[in-house]
C-alpha positions as MATLAB code, in Angstrom:
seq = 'XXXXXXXXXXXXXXXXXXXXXXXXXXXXXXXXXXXXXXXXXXXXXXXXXXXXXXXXXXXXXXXXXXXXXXXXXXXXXXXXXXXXXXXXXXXXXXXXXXXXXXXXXXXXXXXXXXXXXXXXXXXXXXXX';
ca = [
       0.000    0.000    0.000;
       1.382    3.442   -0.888;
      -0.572    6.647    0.444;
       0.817    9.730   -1.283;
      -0.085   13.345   -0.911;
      -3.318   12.384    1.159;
      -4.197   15.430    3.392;
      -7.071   13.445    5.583;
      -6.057   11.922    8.890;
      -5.026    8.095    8.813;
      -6.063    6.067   11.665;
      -4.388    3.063   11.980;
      -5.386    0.700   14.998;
      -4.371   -2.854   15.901;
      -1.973   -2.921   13.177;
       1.304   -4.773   12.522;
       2.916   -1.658   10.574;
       6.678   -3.734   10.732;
       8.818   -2.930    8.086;
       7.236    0.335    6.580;
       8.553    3.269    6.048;
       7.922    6.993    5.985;
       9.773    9.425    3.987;
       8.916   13.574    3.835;
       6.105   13.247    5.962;
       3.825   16.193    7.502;
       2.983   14.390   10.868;
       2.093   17.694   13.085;
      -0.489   17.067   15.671;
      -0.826   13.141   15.302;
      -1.362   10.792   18.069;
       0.535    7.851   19.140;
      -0.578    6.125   21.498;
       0.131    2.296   22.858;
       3.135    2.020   20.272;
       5.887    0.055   20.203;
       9.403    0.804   17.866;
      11.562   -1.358   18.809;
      15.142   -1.163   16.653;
      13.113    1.906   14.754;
      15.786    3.754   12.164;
      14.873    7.206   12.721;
      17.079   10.101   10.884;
      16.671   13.624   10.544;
      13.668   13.739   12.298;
      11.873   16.941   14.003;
      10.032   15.905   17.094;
      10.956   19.944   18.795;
       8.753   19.708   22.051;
       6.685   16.514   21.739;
       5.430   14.750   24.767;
       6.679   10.842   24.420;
       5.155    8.733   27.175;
       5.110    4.931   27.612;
       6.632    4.003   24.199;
       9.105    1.319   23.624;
      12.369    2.552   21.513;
      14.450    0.120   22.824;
      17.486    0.148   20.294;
      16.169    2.372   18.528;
      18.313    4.491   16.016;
      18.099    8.809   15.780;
      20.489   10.308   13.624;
      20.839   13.617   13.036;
      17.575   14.472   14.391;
      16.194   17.707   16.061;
      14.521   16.924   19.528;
      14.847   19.851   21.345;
      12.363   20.500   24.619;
      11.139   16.694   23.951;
       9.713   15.432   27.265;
      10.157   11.512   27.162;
       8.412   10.040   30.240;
       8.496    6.441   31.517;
      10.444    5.896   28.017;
      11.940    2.285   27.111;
      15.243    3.522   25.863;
      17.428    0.892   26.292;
      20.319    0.277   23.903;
      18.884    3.194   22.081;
      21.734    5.292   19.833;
      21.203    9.052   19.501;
      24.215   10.438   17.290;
      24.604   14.003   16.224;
      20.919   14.691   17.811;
      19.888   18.389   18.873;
      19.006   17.520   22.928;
      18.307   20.563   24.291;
      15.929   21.423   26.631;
      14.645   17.517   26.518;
      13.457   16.118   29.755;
      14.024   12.192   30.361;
      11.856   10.730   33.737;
      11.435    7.707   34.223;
      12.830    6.287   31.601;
      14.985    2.714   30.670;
      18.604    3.985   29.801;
      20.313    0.878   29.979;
      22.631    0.611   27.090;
      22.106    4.007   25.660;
      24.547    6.282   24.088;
      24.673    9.283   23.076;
      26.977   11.329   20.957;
      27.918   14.186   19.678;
      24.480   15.707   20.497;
      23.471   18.937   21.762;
      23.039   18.803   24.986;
      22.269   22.266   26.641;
      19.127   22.365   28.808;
      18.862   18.656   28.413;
      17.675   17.652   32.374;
      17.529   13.517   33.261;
      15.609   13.285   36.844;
      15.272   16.932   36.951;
      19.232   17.264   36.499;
      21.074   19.473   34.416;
      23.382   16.981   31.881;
      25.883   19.885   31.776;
      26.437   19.382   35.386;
      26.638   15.827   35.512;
      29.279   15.476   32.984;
      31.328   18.523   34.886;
      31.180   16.354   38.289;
      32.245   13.265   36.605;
      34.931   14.744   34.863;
      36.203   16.609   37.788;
      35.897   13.277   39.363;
      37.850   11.866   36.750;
];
């Protein structure tokens, strides 16, 4: 199935969506909700100031994405990779961060458990 240029909503429920892919999509305002993307390839996305609760992205893939002011809460992130991802402002509670890694990301702003990133990474390298 191939939907192109359709400008009415798309509902799908109870589906098995494995294996698609989206390309230069318009997804402002839509609704996830019970979702699971587990080893997703995401890349040069824009999710600025979304609200991601209870969604599994364990080892999931962002690349180059901008996710500034994102608020992920109770989050499966494990063994997720974010590489050369904007970060600031994002707010991570509650979240599975076993196994994740993160580089070369902008960071400023970025709070895990209400603290500042900045200042974790100056105590542990002072510590170091």
């Amino acid at each position: 199935m191939e939907v192109t240029d359709k400008f009415e909503p798309i509902i799908a429920k109870d589906s098995d969506l494995s294996g698609s892919t989206f390309t230069r999509c318009m997804l402002k305002d839509a609704r996830f909700a019970d979702v699971a993307m587990p080893s997703a390839d995401i890349q040069n996305i824009n999710l600025s100031d979304a609200a991601i609760r209870e969604m599994n992205l364990s080892r999931a893939s962002f690349t180059e994405g901008m996710l500034p002011g994102v608020r992920f809460t109770a989050v499966n992130l494990s063994g997720a990779m974010f590489d050369d991802v904007n970060l600031a402002g994002t707010t991570i509670r509650g979240a599975d961060l076993r196994g994740m890694q993160i580089s070369g990301c902008k960071l400023d702003r970025m709070r895990i458990d209400g603290i500042l990133v900045s200042d974790l990474l100056a105590a542990f390298r002072k510590s170091a």
